[in-house]
Z-matrix of the N, CA and C atoms (Angstrom, degrees):
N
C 1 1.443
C 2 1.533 1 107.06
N 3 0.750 2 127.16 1 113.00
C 4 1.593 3 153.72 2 175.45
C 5 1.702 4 110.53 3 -98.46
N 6 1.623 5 107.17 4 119.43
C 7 1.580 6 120.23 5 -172.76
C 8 1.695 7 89.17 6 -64.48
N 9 1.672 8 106.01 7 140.20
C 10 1.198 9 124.02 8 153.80
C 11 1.457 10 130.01 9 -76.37
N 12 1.543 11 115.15 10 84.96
C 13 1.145 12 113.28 11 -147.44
C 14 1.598 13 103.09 12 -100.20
N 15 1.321 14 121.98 13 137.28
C 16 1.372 15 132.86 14 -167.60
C 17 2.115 16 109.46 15 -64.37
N 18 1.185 17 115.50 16 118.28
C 19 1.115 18 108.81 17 168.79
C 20 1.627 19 141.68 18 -81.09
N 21 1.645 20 98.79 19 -4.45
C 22 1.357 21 127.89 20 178.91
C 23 1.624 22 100.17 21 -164.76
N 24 1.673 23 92.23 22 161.88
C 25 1.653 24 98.59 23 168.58
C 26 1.465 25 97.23 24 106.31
N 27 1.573 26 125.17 25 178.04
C 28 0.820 27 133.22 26 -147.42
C 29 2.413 28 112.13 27 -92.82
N 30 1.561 29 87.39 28 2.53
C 31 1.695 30 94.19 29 -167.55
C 32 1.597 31 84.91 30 -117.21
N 33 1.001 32 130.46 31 -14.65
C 34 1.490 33 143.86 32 -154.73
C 35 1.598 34 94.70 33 -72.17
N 36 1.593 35 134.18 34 102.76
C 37 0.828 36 168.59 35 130.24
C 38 1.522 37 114.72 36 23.62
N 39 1.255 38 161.64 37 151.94
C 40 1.592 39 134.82 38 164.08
C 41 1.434 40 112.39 39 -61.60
N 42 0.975 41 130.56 40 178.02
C 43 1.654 42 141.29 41 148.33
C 44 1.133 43 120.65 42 -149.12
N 45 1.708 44 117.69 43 164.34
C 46 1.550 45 125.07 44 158.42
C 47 1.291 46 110.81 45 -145.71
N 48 0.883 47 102.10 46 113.83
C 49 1.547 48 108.64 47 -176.91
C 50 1.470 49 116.32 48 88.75
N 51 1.306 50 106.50 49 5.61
C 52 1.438 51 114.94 50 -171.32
C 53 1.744 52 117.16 51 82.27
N 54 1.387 53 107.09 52 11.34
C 55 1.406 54 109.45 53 153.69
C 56 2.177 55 111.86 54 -118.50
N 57 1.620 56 81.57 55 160.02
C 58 1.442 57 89.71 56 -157.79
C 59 1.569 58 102.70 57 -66.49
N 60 1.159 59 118.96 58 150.96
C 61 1.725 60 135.80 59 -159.61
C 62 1.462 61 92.69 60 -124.55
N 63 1.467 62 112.10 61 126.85
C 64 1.585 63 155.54 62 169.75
C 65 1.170 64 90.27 63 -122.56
N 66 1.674 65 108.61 64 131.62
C 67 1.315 66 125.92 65 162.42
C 68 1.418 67 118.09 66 -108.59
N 69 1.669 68 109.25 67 -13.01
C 70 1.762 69 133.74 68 175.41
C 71 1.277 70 111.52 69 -154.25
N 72 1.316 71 119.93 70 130.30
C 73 0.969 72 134.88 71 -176.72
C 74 1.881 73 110.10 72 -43.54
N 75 1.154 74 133.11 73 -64.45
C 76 1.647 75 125.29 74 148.68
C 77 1.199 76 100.84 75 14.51
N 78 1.401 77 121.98 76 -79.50
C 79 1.327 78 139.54 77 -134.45
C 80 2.040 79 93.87 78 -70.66
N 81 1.755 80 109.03 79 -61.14
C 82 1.618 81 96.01 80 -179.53
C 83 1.653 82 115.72 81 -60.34
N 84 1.009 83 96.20 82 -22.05
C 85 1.891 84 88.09 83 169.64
C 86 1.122 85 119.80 84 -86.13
N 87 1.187 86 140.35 85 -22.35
C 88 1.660 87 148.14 86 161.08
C 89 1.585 88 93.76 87 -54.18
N 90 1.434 89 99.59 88 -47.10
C 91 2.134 90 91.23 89 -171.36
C 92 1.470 91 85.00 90 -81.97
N 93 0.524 92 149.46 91 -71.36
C 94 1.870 93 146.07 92 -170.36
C 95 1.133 94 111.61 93 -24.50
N 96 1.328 95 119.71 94 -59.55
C 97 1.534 96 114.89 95 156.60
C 98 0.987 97 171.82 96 -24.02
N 99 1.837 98 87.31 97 -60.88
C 100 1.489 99 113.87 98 160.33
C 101 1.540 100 125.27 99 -71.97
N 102 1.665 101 103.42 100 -29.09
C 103 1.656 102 113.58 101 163.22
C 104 1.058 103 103.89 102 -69.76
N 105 1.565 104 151.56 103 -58.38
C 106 1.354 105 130.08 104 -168.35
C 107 1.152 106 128.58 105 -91.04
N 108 1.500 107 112.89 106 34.05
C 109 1.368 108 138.57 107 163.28
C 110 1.381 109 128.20 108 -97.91
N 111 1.412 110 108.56 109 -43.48
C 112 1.273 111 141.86 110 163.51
C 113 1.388 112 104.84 111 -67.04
N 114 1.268 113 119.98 112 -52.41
C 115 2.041 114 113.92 113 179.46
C 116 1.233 115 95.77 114 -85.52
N 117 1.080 116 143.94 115 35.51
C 118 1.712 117 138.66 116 157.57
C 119 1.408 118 106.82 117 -132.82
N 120 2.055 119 106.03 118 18.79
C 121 1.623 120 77.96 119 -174.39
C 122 1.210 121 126.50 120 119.05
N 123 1.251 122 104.60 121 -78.59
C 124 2.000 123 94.96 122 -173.19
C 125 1.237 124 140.60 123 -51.17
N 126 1.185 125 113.14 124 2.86
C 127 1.420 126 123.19 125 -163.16
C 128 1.786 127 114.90 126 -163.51
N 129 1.002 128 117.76 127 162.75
C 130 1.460 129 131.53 128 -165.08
C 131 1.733 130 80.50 129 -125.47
N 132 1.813 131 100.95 130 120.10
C 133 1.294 132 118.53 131 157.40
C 134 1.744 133 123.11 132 -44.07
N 135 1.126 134 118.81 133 -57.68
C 136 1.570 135 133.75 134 176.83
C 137 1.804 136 97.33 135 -57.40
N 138 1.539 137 119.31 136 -46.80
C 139 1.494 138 108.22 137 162.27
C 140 1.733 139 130.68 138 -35.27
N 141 1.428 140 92.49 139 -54.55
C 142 1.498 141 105.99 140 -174.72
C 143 1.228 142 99.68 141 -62.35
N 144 1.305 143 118.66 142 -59.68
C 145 1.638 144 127.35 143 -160.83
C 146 1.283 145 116.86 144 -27.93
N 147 1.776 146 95.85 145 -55.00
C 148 1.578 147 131.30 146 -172.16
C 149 1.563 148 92.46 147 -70.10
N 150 0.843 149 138.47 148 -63.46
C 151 1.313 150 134.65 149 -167.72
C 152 1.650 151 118.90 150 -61.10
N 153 1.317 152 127.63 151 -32.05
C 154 1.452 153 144.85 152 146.79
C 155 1.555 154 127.19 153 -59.67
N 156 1.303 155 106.28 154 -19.90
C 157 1.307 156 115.22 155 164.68
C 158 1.648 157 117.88 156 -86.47
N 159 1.564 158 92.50 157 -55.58
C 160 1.571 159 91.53 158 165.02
C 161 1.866 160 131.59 159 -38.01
N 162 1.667 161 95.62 160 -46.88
C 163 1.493 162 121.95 161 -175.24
C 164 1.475 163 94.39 162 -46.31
N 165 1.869 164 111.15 163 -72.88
C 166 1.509 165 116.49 164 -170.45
C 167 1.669 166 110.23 165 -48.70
N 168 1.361 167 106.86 166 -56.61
C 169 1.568 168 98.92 167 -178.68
C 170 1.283 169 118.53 168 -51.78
N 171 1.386 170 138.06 169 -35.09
C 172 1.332 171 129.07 170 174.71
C 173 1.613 172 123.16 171 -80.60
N 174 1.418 173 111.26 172 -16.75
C 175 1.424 174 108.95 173 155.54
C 176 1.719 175 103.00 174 -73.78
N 177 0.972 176 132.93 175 -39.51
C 178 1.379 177 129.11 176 -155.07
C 179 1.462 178 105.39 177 -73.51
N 180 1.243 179 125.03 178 -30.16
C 181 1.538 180 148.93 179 133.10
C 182 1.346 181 126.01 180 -12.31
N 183 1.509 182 129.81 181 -35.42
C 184 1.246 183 117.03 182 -109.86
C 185 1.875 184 87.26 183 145.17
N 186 1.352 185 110.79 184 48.30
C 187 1.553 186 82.21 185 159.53
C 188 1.576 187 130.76 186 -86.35
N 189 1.712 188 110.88 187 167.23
C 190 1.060 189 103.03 188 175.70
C 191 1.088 190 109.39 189 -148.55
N 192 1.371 191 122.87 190 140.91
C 193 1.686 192 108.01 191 -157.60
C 194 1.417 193 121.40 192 42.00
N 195 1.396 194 90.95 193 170.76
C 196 1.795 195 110.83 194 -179.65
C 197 1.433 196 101.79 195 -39.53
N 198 1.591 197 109.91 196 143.46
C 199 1.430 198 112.21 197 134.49
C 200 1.419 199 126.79 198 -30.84
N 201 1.580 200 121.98 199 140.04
C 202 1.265 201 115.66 200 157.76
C 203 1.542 202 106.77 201 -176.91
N 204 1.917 203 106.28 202 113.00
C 205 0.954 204 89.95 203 -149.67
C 206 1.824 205 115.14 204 -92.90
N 207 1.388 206 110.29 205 7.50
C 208 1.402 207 112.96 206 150.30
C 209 1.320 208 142.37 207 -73.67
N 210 1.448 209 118.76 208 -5.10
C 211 1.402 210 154.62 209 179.87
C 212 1.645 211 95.66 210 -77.54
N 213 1.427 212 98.65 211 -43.29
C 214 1.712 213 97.62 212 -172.27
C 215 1.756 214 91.44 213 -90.66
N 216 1.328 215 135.72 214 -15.42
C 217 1.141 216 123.51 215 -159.71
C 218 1.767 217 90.94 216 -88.94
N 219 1.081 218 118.02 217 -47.17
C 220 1.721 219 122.82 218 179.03
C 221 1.350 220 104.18 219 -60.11
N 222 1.169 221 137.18 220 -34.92
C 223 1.413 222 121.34 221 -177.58
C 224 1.541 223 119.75 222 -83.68
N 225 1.666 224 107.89 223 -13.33
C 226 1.638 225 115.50 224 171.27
C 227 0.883 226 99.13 225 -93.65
N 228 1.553 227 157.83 226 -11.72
C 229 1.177 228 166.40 227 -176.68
C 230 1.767 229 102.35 228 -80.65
N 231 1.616 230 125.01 229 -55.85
C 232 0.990 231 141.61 230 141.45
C 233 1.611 232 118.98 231 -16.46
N 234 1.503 233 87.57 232 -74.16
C 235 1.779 234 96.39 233 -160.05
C 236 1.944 235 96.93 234 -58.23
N 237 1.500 236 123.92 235 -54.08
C 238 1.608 237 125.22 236 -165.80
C 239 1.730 238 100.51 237 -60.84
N 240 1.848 239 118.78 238 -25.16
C 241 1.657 240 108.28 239 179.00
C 242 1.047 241 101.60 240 -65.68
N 243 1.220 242 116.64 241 -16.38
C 244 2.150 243 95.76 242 -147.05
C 245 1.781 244 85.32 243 -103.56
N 246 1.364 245 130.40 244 -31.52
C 247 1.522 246 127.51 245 157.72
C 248 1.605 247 119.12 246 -38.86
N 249 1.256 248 95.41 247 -41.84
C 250 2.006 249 106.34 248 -173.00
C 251 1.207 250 117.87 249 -81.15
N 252 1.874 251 103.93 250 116.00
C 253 1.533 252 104.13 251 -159.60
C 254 1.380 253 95.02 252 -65.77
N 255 0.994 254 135.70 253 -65.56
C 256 1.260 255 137.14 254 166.25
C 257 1.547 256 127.25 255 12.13
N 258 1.747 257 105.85 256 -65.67
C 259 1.263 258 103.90 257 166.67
C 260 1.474 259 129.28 258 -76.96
N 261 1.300 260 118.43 259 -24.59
C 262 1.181 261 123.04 260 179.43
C 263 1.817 262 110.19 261 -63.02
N 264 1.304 263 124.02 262 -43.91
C 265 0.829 264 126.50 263 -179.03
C 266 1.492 265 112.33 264 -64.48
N 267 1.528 266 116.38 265 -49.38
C 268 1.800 267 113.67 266 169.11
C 269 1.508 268 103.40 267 -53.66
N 270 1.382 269 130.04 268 -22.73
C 271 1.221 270 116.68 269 177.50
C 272 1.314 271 126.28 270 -62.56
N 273 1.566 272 102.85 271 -47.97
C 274 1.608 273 117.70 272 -175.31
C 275 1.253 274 106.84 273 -80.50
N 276 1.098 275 128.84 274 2.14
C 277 1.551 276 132.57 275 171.64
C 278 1.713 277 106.92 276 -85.72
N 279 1.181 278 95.31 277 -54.61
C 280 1.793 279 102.71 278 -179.00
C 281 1.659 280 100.93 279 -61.15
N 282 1.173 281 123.25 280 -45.62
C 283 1.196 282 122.88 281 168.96
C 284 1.540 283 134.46 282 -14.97
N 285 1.729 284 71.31 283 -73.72
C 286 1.840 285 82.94 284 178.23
C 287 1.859 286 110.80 285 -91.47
N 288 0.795 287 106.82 286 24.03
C 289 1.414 288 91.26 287 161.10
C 290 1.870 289 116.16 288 -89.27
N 291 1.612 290 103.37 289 163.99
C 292 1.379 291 90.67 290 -172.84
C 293 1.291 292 113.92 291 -97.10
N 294 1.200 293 115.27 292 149.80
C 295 1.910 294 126.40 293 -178.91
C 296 1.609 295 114.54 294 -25.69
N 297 1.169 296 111.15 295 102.02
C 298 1.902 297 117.35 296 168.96
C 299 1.913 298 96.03 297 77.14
N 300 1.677 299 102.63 298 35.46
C 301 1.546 300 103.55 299 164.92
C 302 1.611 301 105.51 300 -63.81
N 303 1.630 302 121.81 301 -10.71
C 304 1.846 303 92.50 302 176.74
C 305 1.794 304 94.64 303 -142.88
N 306 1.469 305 117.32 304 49.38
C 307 1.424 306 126.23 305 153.92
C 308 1.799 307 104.37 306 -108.49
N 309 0.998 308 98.37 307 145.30
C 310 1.784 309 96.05 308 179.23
C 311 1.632 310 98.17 309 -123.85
N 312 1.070 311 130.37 310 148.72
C 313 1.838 312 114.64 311 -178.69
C 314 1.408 313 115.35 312 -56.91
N 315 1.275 314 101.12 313 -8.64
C 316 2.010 315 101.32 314 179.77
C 317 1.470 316 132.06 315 -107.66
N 318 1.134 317 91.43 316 33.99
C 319 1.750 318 125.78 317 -146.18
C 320 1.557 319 88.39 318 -87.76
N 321 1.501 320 139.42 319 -22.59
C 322 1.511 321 121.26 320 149.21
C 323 1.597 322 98.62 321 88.64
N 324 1.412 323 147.76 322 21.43
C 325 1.160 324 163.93 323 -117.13
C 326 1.040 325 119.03 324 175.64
N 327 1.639 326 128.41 325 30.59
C 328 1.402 327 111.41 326 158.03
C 329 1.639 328 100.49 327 102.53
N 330 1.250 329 113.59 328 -49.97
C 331 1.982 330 117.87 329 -142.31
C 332 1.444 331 111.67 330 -77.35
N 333 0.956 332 125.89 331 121.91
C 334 1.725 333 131.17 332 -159.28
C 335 1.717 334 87.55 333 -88.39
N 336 1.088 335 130.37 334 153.38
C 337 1.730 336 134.23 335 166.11
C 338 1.977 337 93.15 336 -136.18
């Protein structure tokens, strides 16, 4: 499953040359993300879309600060997790576990105890 990614329009991604444009590295892992979130599941593509569109229109509204159009991509990325029962629930699970529930002191990794 491969994200249906907009080639124009208002969710439509940067480009140059017709390949996708990173101006900071952030930015391909924010898109990296959000695609292998979406191909594992968590989310409904047409969700995100809507939710990245929304993002731009309410800066466009109402700007604040610079443009940036991965800034709007992390916060629709944001807005469809916190919708997904799914994630919320892996959340509150990680939550309550207790501090270094899966470091052991012999864990061979750096970790001073």
């Amino acid at each position: 499953m491969t994200a249906p990614l907009a080639v124009d329009g208002p969710a439509a991604p940067p480009r140059a040359n017709g390949e996708l444009l990173f101006t900071a590295p952030w930015e391909s892992r924010a898109f990296g993300m959000a695609v292998a979130l979406y191909e594992a599941g968590a989310f409904a593509w047409p969700d995100f879309q809507q939710a990245l569109i929304t993002r731009i229109a309410a800066w466009e509204a109402a700007p604040e600060g610079g443009w940036s159009y991965y800034t709007h991509w992390l916060g629709a990325l944001e807005d469809v997790l916190a919708l997904s029962d799914g994630v919320g629930a892996r959340a509150a699970a990680l939550a309550g576990r207790a501090p270094g529930h899966d470091h052991d002191t012999g864990s061979g990794h750096g970790h001073g105890h």
